[in-house]
KOLVEX-781496 format. One record per residue: residue number from 1; residue in three letters; chain; y, z, x negated of N, C-alpha, C, O in turn. Coordinates in steps of 0.02 Angstrom, whole numbers, plus 50000, padded with zeros to 5 digits. Each point is the difference from the previous one (the first is absolute). Example, Ala and Ser with C-alpha at 12.3 -4.5 7.8 and 13.67 -1.06 7.14 Angstrom:
KOLVEX-781496
ATOM   dopa   vexdo   lomi    n.c2    n.c3    n.c1   ca.c2   ca.c3   ca.c1    c.c2    c.c3    c.c1    o.c2    o.c3    o.c1
ATOM      1     ALA      A   49716   50390   49340   50059   50000   50045   50060   50000   49955   49999   50033   49948
ATOM      2     SER      A   50054   49931   50070   50059   50003   49958   50055   50037   50039   50055   50008   49975
end
This chain:
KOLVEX-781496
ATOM   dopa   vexdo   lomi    n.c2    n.c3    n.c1   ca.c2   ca.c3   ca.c1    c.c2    c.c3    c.c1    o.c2    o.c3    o.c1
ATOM      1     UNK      A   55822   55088   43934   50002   50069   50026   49950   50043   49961   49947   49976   49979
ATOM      2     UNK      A   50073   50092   50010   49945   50034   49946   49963   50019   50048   50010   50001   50060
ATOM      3     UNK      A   49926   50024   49891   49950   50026   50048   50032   50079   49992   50044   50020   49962
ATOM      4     UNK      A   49922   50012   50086   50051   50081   50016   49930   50045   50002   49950   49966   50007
ATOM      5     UNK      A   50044   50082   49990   49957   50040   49932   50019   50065   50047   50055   50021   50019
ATOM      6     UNK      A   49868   50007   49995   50028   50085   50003   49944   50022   49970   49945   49972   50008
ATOM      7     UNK      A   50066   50094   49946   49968   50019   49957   49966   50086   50027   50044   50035   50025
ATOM      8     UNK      A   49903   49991   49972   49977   50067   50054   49949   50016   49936   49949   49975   49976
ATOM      9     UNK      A   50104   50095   50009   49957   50028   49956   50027   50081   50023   50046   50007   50041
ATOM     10     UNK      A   49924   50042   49931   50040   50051   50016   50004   50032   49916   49988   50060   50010
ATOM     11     UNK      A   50020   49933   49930   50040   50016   49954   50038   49947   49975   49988   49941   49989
ATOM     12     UNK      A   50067   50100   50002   50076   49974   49989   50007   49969   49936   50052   49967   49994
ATOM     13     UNK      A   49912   50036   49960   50002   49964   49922   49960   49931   50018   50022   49946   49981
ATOM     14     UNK      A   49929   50058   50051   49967   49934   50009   50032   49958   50052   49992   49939   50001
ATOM     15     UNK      A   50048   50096   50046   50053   49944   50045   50068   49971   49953   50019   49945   50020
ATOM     16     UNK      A   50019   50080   49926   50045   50002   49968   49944   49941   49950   50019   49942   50004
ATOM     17     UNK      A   49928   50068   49961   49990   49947   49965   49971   49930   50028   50006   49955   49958
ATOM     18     UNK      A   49965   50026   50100   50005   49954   50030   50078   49975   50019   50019   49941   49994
ATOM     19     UNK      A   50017   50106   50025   50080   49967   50026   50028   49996   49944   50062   49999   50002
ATOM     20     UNK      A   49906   49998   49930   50032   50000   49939   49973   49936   49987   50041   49953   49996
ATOM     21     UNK      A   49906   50036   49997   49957   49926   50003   50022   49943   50043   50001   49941   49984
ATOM     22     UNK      A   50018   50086   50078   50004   49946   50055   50081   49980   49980   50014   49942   50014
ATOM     23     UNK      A   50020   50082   49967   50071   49992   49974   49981   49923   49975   50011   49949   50032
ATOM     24     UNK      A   49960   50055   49907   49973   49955   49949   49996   49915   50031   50028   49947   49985
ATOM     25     UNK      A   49918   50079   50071   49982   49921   50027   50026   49978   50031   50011   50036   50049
ATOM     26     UNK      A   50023   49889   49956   50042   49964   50043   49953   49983   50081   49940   49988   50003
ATOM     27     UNK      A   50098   50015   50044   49953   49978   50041   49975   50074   50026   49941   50003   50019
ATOM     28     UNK      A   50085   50035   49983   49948   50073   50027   50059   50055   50014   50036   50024   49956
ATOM     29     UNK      A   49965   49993   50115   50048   50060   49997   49990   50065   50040   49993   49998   50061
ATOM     30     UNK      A   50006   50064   49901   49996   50046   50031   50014   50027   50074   50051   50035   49997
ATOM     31     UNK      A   49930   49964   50050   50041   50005   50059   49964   50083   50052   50011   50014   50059
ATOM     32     UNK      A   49949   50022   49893   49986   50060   50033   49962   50035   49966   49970   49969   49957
ATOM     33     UNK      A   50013   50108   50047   49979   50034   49945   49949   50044   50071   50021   50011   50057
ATOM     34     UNK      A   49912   50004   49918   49981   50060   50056   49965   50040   49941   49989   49975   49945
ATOM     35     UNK      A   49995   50099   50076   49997   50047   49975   49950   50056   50017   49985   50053   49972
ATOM     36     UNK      A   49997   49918   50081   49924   50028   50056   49976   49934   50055   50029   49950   50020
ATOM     37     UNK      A   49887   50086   49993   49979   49938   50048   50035   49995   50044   50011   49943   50021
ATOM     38     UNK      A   50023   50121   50014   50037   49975   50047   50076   49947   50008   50024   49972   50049
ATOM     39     UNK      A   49996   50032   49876   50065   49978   50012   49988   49902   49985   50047   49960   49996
ATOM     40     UNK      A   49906   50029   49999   49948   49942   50001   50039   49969   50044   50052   49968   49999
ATOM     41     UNK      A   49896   50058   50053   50039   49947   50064   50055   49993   50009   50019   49941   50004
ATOM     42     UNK      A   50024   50105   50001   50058   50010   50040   50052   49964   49925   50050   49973   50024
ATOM     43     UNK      A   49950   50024   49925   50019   49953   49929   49986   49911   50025   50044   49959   50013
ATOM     44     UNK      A   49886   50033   49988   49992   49935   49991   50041   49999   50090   50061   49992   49997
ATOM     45     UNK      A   49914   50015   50065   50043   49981   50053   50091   50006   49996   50035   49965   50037
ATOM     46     UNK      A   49994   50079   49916   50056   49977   49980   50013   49950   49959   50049   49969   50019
ATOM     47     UNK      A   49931   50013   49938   49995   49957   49941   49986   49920   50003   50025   49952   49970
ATOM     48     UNK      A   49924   50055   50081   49963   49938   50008   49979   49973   49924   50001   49939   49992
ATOM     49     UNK      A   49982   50097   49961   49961   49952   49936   49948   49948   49999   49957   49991   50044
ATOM     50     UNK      A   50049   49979   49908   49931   49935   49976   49944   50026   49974   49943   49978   49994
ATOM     51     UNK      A   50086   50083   49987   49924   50031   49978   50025   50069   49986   50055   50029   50003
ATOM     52     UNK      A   49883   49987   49982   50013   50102   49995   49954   50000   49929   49950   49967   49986
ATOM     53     UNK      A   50076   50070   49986   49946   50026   49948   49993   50073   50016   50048   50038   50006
ATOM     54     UNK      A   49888   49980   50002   49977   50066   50014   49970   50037   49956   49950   49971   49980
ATOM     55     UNK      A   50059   50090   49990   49939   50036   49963   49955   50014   50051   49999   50003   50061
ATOM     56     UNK      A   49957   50006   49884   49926   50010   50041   49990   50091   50049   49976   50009   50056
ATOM     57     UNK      A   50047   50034   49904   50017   50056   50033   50050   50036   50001   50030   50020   49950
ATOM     58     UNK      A   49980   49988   50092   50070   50027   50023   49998   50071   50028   49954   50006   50040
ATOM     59     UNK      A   50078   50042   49953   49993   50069   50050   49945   50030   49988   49991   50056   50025
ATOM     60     UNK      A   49957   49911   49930   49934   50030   49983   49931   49958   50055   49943   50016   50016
ATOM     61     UNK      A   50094   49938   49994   49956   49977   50059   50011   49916   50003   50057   49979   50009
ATOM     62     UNK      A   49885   49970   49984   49981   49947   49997   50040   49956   50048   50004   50010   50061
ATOM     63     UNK      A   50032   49927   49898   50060   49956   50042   49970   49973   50014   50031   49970   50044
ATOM     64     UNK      A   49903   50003   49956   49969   49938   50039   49990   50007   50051   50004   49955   50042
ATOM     65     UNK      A   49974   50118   49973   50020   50012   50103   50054   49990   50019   50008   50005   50061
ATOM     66     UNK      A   50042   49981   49904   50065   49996   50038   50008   49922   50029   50038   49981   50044
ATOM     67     UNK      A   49899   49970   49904   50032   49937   50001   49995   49970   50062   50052   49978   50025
ATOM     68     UNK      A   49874   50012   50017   49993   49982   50062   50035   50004   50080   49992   49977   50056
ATOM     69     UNK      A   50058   50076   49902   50070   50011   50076   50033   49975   49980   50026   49961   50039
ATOM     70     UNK      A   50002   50037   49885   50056   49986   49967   49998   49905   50030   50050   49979   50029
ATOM     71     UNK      A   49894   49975   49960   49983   49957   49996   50008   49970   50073   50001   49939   50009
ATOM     72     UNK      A   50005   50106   50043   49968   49994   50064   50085   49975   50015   50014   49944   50021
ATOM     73     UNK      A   50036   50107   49964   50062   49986   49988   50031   49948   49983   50039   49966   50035
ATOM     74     UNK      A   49942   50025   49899   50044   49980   49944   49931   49940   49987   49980   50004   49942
ATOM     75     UNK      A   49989   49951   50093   49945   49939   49982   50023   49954   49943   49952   49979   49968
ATOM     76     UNK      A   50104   49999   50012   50015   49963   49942   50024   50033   49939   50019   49970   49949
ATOM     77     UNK      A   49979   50103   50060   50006   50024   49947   49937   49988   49950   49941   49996   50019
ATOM     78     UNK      A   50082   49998   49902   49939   49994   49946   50024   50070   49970   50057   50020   49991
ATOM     79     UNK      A   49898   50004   49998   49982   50068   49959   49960   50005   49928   49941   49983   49994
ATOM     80     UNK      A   50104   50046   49945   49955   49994   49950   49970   50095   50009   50027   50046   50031
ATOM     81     UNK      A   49929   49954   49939   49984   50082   49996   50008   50012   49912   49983   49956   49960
ATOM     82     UNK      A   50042   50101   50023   50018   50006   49922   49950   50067   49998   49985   50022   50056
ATOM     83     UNK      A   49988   50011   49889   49945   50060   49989   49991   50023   49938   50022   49973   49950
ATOM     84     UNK      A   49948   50075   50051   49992   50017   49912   49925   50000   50025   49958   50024   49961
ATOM     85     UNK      A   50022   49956   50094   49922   49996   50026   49959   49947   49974   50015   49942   50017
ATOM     86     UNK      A   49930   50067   49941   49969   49933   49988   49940   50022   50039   49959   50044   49986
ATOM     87     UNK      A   50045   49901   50083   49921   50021   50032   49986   49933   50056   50033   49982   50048
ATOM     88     UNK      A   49912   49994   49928   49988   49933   50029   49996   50015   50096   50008   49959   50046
ATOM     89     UNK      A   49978   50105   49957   49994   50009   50077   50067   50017   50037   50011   49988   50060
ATOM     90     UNK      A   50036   50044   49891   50078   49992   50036   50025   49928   50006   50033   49982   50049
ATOM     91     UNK      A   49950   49975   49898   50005   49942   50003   49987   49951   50049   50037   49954   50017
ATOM     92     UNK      A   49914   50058   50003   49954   49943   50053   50034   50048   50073   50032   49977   50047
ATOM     93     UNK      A   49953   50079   49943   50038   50039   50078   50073   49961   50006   50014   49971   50053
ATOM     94     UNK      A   50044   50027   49877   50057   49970   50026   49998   49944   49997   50057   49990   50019
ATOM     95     UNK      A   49919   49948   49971   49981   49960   50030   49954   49974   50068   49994   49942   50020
ATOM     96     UNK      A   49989   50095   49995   49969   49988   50056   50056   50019   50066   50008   49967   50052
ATOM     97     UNK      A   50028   50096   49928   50079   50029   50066   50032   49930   49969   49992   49958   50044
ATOM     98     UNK      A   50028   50023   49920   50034   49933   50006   50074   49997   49942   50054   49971   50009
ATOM     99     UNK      A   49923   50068   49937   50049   49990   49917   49980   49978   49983   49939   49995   50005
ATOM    100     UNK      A   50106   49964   49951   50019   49909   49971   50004   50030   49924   49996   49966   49949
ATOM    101     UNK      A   50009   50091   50055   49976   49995   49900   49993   50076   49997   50014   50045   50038
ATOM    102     UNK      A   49957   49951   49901   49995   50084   49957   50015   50007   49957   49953   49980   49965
ATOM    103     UNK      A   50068   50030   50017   50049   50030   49915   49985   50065   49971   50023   50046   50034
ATOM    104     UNK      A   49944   49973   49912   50020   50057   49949   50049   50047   49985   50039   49963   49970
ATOM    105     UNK      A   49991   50104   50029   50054   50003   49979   50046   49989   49960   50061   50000   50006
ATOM    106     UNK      A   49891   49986   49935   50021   49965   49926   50016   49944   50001   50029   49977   49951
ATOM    107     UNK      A   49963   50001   50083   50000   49923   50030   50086   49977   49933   50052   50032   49992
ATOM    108     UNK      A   49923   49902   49974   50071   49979   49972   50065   49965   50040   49980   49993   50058
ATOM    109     UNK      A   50062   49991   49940   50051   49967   50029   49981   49929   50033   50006   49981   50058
ATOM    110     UNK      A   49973   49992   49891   49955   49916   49994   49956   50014   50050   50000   49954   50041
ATOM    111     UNK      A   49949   50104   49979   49958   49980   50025   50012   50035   50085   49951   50015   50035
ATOM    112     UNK      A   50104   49992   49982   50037   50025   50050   50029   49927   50016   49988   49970   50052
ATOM    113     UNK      A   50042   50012   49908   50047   49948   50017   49942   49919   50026   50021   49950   50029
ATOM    114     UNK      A   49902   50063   49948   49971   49960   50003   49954   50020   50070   49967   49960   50032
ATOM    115     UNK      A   50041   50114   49981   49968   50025   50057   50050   49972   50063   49975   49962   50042
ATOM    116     UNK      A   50073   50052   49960   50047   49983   50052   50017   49922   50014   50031   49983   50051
ATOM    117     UNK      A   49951   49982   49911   50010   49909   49988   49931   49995   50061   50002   49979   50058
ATOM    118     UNK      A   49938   50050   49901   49932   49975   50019   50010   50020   50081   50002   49958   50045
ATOM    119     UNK      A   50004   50100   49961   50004   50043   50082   50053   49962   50034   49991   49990   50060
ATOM    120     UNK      A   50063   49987   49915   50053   49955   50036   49979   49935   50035   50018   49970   50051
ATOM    121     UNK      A   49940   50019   49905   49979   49918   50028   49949   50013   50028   49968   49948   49994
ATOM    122     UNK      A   49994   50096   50042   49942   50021   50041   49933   50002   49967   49952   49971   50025
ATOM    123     UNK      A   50045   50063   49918   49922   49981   49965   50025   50085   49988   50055   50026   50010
ATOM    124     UNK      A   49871   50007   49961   49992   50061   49996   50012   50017   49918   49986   49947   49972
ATOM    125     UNK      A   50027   50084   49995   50002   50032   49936   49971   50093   49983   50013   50055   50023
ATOM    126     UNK      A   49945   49920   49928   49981   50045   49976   50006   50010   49951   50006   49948   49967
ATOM    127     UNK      A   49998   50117   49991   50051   50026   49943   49933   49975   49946   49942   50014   50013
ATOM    128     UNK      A   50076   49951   49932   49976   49981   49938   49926   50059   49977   49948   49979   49975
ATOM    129     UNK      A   50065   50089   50041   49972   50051   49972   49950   50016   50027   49950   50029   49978
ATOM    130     UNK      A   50066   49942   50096   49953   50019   50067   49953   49956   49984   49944   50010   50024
ATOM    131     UNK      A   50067   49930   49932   49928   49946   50029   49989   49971   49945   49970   49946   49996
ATOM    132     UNK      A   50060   50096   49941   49960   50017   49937   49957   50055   49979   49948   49989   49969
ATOM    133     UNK      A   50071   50070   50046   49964   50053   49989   49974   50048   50046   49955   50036   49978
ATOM    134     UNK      A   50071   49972   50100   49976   50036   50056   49957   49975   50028   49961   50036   50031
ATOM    135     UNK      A   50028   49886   49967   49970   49960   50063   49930   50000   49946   50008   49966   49950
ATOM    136     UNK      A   49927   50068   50057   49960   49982   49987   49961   49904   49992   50017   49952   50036
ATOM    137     UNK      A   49946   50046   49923   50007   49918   49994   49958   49994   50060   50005   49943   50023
ATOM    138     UNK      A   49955   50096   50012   49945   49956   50040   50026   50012   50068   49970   49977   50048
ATOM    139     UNK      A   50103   50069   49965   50029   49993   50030   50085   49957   50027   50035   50002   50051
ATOM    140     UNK      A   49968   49971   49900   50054   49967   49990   50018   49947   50040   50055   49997   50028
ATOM    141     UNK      A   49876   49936   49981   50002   49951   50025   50012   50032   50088   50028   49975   50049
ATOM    142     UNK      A   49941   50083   49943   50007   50001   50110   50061   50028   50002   50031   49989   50051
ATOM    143     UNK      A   50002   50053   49899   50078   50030   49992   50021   49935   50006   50017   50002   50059
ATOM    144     UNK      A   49993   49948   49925   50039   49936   49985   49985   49965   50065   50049   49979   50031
ATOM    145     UNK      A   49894   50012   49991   50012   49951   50080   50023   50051   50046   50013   49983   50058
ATOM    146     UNK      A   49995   50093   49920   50032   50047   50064   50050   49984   50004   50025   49996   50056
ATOM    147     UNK      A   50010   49991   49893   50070   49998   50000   50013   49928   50004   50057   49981   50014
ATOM    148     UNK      A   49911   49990   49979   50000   49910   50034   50009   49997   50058   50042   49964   50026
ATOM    149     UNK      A   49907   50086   50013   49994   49991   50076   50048   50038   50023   50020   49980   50055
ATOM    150     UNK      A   50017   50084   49919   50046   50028   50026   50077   49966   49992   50053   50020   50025
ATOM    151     UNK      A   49938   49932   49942   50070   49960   49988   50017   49942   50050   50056   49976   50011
ATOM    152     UNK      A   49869   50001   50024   50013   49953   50065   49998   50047   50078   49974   50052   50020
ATOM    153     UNK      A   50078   49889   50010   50028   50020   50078   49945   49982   50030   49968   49948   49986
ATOM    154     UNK      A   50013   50101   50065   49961   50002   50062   49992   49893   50033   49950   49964   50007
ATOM    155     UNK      A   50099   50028   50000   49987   49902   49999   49969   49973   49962   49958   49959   50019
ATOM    156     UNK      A   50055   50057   49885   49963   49980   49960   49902   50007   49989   49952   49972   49974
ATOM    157     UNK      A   50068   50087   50068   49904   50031   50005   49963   49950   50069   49948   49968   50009
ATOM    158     UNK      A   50102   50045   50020   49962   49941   50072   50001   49936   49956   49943   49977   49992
ATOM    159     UNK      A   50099   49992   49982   50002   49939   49968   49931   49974   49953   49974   49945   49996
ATOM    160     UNK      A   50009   50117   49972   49965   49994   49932   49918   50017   50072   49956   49959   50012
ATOM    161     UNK      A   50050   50091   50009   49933   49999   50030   49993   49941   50040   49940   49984   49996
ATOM    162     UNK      A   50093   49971   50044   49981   49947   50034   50006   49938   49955   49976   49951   50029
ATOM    163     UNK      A   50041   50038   49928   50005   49949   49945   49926   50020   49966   49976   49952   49969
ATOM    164     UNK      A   49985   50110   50031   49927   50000   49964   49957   49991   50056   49939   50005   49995
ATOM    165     UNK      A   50094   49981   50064   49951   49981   50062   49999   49911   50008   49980   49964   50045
ATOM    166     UNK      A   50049   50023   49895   50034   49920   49992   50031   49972   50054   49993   49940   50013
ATOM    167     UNK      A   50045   50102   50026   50081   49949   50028   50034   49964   49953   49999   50004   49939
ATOM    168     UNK      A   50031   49959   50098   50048   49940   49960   50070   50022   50027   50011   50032   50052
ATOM    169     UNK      A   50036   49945   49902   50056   50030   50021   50043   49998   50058   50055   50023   50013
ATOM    170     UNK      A   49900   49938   50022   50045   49941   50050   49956   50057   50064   50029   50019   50050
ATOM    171     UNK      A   49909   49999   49937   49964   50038   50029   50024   50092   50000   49984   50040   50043
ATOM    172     UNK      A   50057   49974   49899   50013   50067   49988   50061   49997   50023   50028   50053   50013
ATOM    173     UNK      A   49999   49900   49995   50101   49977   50052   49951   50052   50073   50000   50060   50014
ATOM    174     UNK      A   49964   49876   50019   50000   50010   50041   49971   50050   50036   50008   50006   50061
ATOM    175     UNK      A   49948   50043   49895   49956   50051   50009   50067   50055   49991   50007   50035   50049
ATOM    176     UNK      A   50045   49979   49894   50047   50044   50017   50071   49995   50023   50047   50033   49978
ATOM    177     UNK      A   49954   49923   50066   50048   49968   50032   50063   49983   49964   50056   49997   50026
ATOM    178     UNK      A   49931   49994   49917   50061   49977   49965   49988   49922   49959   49956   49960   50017
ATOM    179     UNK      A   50095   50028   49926   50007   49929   49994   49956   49987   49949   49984   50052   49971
ATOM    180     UNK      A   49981   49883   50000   49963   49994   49932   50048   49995   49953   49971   49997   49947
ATOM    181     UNK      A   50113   50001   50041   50025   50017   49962   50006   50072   49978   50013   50021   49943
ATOM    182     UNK      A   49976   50008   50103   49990   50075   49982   49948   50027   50003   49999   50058   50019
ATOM    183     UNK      A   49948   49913   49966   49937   50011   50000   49994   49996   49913   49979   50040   49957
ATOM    184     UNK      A   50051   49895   50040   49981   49972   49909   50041   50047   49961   49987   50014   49941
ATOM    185     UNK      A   50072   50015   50097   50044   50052   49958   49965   50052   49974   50001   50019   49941
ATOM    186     UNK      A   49956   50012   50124   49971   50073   49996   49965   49962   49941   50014   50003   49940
ATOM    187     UNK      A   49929   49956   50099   49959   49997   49917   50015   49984   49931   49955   50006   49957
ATOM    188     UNK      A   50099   49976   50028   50021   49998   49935   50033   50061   49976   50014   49994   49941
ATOM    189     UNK      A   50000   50050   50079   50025   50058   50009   49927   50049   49984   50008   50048   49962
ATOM    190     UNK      A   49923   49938   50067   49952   50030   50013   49967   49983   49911   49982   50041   49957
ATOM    191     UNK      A   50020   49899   50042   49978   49959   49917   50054   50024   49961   49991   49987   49940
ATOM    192     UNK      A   50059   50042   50070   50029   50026   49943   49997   50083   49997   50004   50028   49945
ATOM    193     UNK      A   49991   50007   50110   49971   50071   49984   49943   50014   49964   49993   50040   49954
ATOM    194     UNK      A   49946   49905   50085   49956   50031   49965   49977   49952   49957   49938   49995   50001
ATOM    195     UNK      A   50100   49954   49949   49996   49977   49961   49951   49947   49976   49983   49988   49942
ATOM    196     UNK      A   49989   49964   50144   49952   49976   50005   50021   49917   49998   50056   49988   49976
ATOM    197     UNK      A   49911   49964   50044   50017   49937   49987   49984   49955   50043   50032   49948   50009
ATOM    198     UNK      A   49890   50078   50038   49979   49946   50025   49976   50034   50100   50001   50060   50012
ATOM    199     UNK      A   49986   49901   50032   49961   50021   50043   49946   50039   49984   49981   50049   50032
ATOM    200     UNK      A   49986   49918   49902   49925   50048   49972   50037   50038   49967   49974   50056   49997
ATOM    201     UNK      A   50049   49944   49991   50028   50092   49957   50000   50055   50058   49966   50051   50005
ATOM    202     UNK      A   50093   49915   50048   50006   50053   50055   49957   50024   50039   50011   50042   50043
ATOM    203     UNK      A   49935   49934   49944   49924   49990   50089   49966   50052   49928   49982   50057   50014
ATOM    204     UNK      A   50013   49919   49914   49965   50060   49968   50026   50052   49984   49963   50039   49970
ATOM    205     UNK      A   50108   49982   50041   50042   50050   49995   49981   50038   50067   49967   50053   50003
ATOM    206     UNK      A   50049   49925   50028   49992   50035   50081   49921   50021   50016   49994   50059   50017
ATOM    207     UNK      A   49938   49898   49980   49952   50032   49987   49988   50071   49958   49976   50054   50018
ATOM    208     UNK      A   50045   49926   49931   49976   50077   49940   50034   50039   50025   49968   50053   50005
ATOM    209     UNK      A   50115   49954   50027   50032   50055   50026   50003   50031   50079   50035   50043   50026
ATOM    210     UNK      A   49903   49905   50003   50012   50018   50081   50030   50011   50028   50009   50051   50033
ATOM    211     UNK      A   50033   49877   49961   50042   49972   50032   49992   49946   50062   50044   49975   50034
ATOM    212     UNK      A   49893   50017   49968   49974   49963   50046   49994   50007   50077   49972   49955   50032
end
């Protein structure tokens, strides 16, 4: 089944060259167009999409307020945000309302097609340009666990904070009333977001980010 795509921009050359792009990739199909914040909602609740790609302003006025209703709605929706904005603080703001990537306008085909793979499988993406040349270096590393931490589920954060309180898994079953097979899921799931390996990785991951 393709993933289904609504695209919210309000000029008409930049909706025509994404639906010119999205043609291209197998696996991806157009299924709604919006044209103002308002036609947002009332698009994706017809549509039901896998994801939205949003510009960053719309109507003259900032989409990331839109996202926290939109979200409230629409909770499994993933959202990339696209911009001609390079600014580490729009950045960390849409990550924090809860978008799964950021993209450039220039952005190439390849790295669209590699944005939507990454955001599909639940990890966050950020555009090549953003975290070469916008992201200051001494800010980079806390840009990078933001978007670490914004890529795990509310279970995964209870998981990771009571696992640095050293529960055992058999102990974290029974503390969130679910099974240790799905306990070991979350955490391998948790070791592959944030790209860690061990119990001591996670107890020193979760310290430095206060997560505890």
């Amino acid at each position: 089944m393709p993933v289904r795509i609504v695209v919210a921009d309000d000029h008409p050359v930049v909706l025509d060259g994404i639906r010119l792009m999205l043609d291209g990739i197998d696996g991806y199909v157009l299924v709604g167009v919006a044209t103002s914040l308002k036609e947002i909602i009332s698009v994706c609740t017809t549509a039901l999409p896998d994801v939205l790609i949003l510009d960053l302003n719309i109507d003259g006025k900032n989409s990331l307020d839109l996202i926290p209703d939109l979200l409230l709605r629409h909770p499994d929706l993933k959202i990339i945000v696209f911009s001609a904005y390079q600014s580490t603080v729009l950045l960390k703001k849409g990550l924090e309302v809860g978008i799964k990537g950021y993209l450039l306008k220039d952005a190439s085909k390849p790295e669209w097609i590699d944005a939507l793979t990454t955001v599909g499988k639940g990890n966050i993406y950020l555009s090549k340009y953003v975290k070469t040349s916008v992201i200051p270096l001494d800010e980079f590393a806390d840009v990078v666990d933001f978007a670490q931490i914004a890529a795990l589920s509310e279970q995964e954060k209870k998981i990771i904070h009571l696992t640095a309180q050293g529960l055992t898994e058999q102990e974290l079953a029974e503390t969130l009333f679910i099974s240790k097979h799905t306990v070991h899921t979350h955490k391998k799931n948790i070791f592959r977001k944030l790209h860690l390996h061990t119990n001591a990785d996670l107890m020193k991951f979760a310290y430095e980010n206060n997560l505890v």
